[in-house]
C-alpha positions in Angstrom: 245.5 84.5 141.4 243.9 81.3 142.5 246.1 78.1 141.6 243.2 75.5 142.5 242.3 76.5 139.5 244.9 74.7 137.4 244.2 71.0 138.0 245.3 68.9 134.6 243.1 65.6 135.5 240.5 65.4 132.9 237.1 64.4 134.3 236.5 60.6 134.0 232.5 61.7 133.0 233.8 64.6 130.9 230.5 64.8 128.7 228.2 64.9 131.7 230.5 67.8 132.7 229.6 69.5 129.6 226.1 69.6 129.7 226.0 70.8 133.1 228.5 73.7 132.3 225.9 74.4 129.5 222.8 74.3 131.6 225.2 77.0 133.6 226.2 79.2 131.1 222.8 79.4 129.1 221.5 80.7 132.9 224.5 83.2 133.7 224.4 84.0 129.9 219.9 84.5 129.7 220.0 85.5 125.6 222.3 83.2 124.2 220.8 83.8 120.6 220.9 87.4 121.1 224.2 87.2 122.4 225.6 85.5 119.7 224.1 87.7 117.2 226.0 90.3 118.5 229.4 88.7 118.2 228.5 87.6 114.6 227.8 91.0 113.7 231.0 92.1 115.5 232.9 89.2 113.7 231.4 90.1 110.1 232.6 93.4 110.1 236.0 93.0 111.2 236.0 90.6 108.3 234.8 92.6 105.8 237.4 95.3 107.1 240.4 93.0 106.8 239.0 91.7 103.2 239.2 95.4 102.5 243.0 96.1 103.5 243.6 93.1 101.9 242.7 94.3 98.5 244.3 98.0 98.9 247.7 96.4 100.8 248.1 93.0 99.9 247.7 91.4 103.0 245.5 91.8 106.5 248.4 91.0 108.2 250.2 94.1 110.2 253.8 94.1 109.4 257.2 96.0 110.8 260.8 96.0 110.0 262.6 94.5 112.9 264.7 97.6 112.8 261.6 100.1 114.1 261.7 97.6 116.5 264.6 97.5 117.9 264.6 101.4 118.0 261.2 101.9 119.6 259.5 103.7 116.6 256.1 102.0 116.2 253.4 104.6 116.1 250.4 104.2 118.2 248.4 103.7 115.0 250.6 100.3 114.0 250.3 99.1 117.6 246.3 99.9 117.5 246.1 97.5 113.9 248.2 94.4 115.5 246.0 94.5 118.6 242.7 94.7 116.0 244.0 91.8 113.7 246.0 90.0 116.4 249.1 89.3 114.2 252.0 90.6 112.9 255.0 90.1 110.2 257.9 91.4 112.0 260.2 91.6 108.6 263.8 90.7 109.1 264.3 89.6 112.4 267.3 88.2 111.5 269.3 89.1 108.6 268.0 87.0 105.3 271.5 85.1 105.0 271.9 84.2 108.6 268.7 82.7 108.3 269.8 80.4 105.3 273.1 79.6 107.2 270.7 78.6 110.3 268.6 76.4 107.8 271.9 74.9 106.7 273.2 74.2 110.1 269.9 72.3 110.9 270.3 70.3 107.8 273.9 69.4 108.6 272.5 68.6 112.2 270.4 66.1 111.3 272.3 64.4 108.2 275.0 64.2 111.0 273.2 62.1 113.3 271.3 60.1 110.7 268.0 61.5 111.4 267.0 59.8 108.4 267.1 56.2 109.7 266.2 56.6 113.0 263.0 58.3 112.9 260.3 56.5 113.8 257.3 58.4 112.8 254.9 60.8 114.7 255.2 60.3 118.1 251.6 61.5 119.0 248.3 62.6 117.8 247.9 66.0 118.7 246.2 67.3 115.6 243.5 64.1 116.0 240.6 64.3 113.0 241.3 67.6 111.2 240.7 67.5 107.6 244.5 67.7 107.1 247.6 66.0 106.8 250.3 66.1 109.4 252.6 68.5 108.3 256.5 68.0 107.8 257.3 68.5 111.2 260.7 67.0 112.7 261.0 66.3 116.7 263.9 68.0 117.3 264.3 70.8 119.8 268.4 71.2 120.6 270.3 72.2 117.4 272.6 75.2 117.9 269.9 77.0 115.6 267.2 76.8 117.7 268.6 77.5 120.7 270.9 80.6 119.3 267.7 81.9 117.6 265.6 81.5 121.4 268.2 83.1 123.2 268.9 85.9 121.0 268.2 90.0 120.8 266.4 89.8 118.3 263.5 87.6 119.6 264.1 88.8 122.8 263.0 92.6 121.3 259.7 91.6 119.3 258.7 89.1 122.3 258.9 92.3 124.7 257.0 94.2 121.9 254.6 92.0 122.2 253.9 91.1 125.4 253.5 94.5 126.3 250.8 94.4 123.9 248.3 92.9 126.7 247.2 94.4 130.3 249.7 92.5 132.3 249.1 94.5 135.8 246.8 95.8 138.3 246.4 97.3 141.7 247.5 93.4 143.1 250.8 93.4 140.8 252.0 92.0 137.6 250.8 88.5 136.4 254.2 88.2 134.1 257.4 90.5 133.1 256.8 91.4 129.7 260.7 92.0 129.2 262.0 88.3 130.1 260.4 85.2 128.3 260.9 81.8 129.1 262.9 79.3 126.5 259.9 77.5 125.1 261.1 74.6 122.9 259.2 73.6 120.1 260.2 71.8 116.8 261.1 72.9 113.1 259.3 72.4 109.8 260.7 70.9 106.9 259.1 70.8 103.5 260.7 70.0 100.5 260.1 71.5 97.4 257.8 69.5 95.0 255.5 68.9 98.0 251.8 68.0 97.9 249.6 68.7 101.3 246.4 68.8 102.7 247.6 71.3 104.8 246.3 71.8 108.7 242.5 72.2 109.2 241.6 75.8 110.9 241.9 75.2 114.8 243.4 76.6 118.0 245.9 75.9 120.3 246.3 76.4 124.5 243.4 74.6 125.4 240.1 72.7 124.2 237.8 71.0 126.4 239.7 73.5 129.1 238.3 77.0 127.6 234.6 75.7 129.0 235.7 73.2 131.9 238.4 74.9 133.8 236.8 77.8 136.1 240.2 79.4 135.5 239.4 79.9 131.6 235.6 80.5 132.4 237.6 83.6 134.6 239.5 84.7 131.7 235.9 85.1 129.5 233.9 86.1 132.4 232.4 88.9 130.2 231.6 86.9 127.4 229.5 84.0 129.9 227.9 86.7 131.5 226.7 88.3 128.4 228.5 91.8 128.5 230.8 91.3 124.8 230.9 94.9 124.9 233.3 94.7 127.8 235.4 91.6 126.9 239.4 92.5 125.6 241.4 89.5 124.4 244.7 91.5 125.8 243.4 91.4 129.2 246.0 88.5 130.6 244.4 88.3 134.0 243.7 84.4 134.9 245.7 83.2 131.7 248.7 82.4 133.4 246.2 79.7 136.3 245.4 78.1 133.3 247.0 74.4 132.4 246.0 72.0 129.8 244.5 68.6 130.8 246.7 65.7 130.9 246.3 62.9 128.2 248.4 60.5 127.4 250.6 60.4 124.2 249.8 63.8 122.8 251.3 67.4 123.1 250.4 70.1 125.4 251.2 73.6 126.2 252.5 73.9 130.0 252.9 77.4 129.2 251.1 81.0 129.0 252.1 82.3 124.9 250.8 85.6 125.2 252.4 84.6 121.4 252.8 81.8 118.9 255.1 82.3 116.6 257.3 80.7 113.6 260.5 82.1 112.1 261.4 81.7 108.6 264.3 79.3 107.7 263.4 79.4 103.9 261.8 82.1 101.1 257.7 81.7 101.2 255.7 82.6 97.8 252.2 83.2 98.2 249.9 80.0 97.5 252.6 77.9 98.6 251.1 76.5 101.6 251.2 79.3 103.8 250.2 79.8 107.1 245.9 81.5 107.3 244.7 83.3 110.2 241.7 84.7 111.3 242.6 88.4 112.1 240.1 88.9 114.4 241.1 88.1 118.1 237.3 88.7 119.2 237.0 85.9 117.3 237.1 83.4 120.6 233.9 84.3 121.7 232.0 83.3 118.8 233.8 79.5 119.2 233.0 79.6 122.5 229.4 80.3 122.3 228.5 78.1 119.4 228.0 75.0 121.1 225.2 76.5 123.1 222.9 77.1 120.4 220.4 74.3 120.0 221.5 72.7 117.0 224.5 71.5 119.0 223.9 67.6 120.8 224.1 68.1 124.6 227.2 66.6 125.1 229.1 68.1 122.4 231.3 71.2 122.0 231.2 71.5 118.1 234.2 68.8 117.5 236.3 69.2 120.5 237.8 66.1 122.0 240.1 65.4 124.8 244.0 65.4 124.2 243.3 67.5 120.8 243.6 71.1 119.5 239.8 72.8 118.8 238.9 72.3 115.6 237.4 75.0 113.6 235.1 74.1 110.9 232.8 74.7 108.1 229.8 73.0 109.7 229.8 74.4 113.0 231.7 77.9 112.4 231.0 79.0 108.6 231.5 82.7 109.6 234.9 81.6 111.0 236.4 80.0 107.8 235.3 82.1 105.1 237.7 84.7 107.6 241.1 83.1 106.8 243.6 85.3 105.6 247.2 84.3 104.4 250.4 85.9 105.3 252.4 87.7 103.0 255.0 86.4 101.0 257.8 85.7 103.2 261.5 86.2 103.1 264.3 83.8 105.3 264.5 85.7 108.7 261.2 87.1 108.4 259.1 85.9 111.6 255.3 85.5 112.0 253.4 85.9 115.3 249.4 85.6 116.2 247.8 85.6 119.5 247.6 83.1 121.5 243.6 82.7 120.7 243.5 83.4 117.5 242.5 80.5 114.7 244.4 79.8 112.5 245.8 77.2 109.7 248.3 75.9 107.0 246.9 76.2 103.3 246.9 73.3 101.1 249.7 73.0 98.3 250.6 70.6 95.4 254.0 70.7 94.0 255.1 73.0 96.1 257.8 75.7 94.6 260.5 76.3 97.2 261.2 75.2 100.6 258.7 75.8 103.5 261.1 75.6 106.7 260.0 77.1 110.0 261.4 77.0 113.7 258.7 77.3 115.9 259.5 79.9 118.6 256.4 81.6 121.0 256.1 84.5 123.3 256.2 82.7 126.4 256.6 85.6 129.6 258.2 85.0 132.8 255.7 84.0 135.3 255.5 81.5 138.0 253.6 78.9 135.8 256.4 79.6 132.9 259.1 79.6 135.5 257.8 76.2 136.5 257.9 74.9 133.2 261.4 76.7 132.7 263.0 74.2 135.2 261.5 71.3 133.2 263.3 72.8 130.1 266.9 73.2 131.7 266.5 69.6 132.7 265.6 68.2 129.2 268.4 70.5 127.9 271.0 68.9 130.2 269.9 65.5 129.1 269.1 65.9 125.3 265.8 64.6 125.6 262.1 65.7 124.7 260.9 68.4 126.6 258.2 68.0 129.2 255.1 68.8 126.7 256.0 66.6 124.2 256.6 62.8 123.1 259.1 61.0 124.9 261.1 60.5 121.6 264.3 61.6 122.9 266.4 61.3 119.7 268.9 63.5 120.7 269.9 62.4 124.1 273.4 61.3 122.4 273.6 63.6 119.4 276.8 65.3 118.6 276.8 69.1 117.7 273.9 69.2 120.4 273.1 73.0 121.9 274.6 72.3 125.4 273.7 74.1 128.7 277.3 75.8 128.6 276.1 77.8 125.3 273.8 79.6 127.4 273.8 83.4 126.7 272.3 85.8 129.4 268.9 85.5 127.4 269.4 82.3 127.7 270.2 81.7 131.3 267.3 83.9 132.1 265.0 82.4 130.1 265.5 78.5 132.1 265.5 79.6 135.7 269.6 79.9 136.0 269.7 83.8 136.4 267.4 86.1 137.1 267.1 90.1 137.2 
């Protein structure tokens, strides 16, 4: 792959960048109307099939016992329906009381360091103008929790599953190894019963501006901006790992290729209870991409995006999009979620919530050289207790006692920041 294609300065004349790659991609593209009929069509009806199994099973979302898993028996069919709905409930990945004693250890964690008094407040503004408020999020990243639940079999088996999921080879060689993943450390989720929220507006993750403005991610939907839809698959993973995120100050990034996001379940989740929505149609990608070339769109704009932000999915500029959101299942403690890494998605409102709504973020993150890169930045921070690389130098744990430390490292674990490899 070509690495000059993974610069991270954001052009200073950003907007007259955007309506030259428009006056590009309306030229490569010739029938952008026509074009984008045909992914609305396409998008419709995997709706309207999703609506369907929603209403004979409950739920659009594919979902598998942690146990099939771990013995290999997923059918061809299942595999088929988490490819076409691009998520998946893998039920029990850990065992419902070991989750509620990892929920308690993060709770002692924190009381023990007296998280309480010396937060101070978001430390960016990664989530910028959606129609949302920020949810309960907590910037921690070295609790013996997390780091025993990213360095254990059990993730280690459903992230395999899943990134064997994409085309991750050809004649040249492999872009990742499906069967090692980088420790990607994110934060947890903490939301106390009794709760009101505006939730998180519908968006994406892994790039904004970049999904038009990098020639890396114009590479990875080649066939869409040459006007061949028929042809594009989201699982094809060649180009995704040349990709990076721009650069802006005092906001989160993703110096990683997820082939995966993912959450695990620290707490029981009751539908209506401020869930996590997706749209279960990975496809879906092409329809946000194309949208700001229609005419209704100003020259200069890409339907919301901004610099330093996620992409913001909305009711003005993508109606088809939004009436598409489809809620997980109701949840147990141990239970983990997953949706690909394109696929939009958001956190329902709630008022007076009934029940906690804990989560420890953990992705799909495949060994690669861009994820091995960021794997040395991790080890670092881990040494040192502070912030990792892609997020806020807040730092609160720097002197925290009870910390994960680099000693607890498993063979997972030692793998997954650079220390060992196979």
């Amino acid at each position: 792959m070509d690495n000059t294609f993974t610069s991270t300065t954001l052009p200073i004349d950003y907007k007259q960048n955007i309506i030259e790659m428009k006056k590009q991609l309306r030229q490569q593209i010739g029938d952008v109307e026509g074009l984008f009929r045909q992914v609305c069509q396409k998008i419709e009806a995997e709706i309207s099939a999703a609506r369907a199994e929603e209403q004979a099973n409950g739920t659009a979302w594919p979902e598998i016992a942690w146990s099939e898993l771990a013995a290999g028996k997923i059918s061809e069919a299942k595999i088929a329906q988490v490819k076409r709905r691009g998520c998946l409930v893998v039920r029990q990945t850990f065992p419902r009381d070991d989750a509620l004693a990892m929920d308690r250890s993060m709770l002692s964690y924190l009381d023990d360091n007296n998280f309480d008094e010396v937060y101070r407040g978001p430390g960016d503004n990664f989530f910028g103008s959606l129609e949302a408020s920020r949810p309960e999020i907590y910037p921690i990243y070295w609790s013996k929790a997390q780091m025993e639940a990213r360095q254990s079999q059990q993730i280690g088996v459903v992230q395999s599953f899943l990134n064997r999921l994409w085309k991750f080879s050809d004649a040249g060689g492999a872009w990742f190894d499906p069967d090692i993943n980088i420790i990607y450390p994110d934060r947890i989720r903490r939301r106390l019963p009794g709760t009101t929220s505006k939730g998180l507006g519908a968006h994406t993750d892994s790039g904004a501006l970049e999904r038009w403005l990098l020639p890396a991610y114009q590479k990875v939907f080649r066939k869409i901006f040459t006007n061949r839809f028929d042809e594009y698959d989201p699982w094809d993973a060649a180009f995704r790992p040349d990709v990076n995120e721009y650069d802006v100050d005092n906001t989160t990034k993703c110096s990683a290729f997820r082939t995966f996001q993912g959450w695990t379940a620290l707490s029981d989740m009751a539908i209506g209870q401020g869930l996590l929505h997706v749209v279960p149609v990975p496809e879906a990608m092409a329809y946000v991409l194309l949208r700001p070339l229609l005419d209704d769109v100003p020259e200069d704009e890409l339907c919301g995006v901004a610099p330093g932000r996620v992409l913001p999915i909305s009711e003005k500029w993508h109606p088809h999009l939004i009436k598409g959101l489809s809620s997980i299942p109701q949840l147990q403690a141990g239970d983990s979620v997953w949706w690909h890494c394109d696929v939009i998605h958001s956190v329902a409102a709630v008022e007076n919530q009934q029940g906690w709504g804990n989560v420890m973020y953990i992705p799909a993150a495949p060994l690669c050289a861009k994820n091995a890169a960021y794997a040395r930045k991790v080890l670092d921070a881990l040494k040192k207790g502070g912030s990792p690389a892609d997020f806020p130098r807040e730092n609160y744990e720097e002197n925290w006692k009870g910390r994960f430390l680099d000693r607890d490292l498993n063979e997972n674990g030692r793998l997954g920041v650079g220390l060992e490899s196979r």
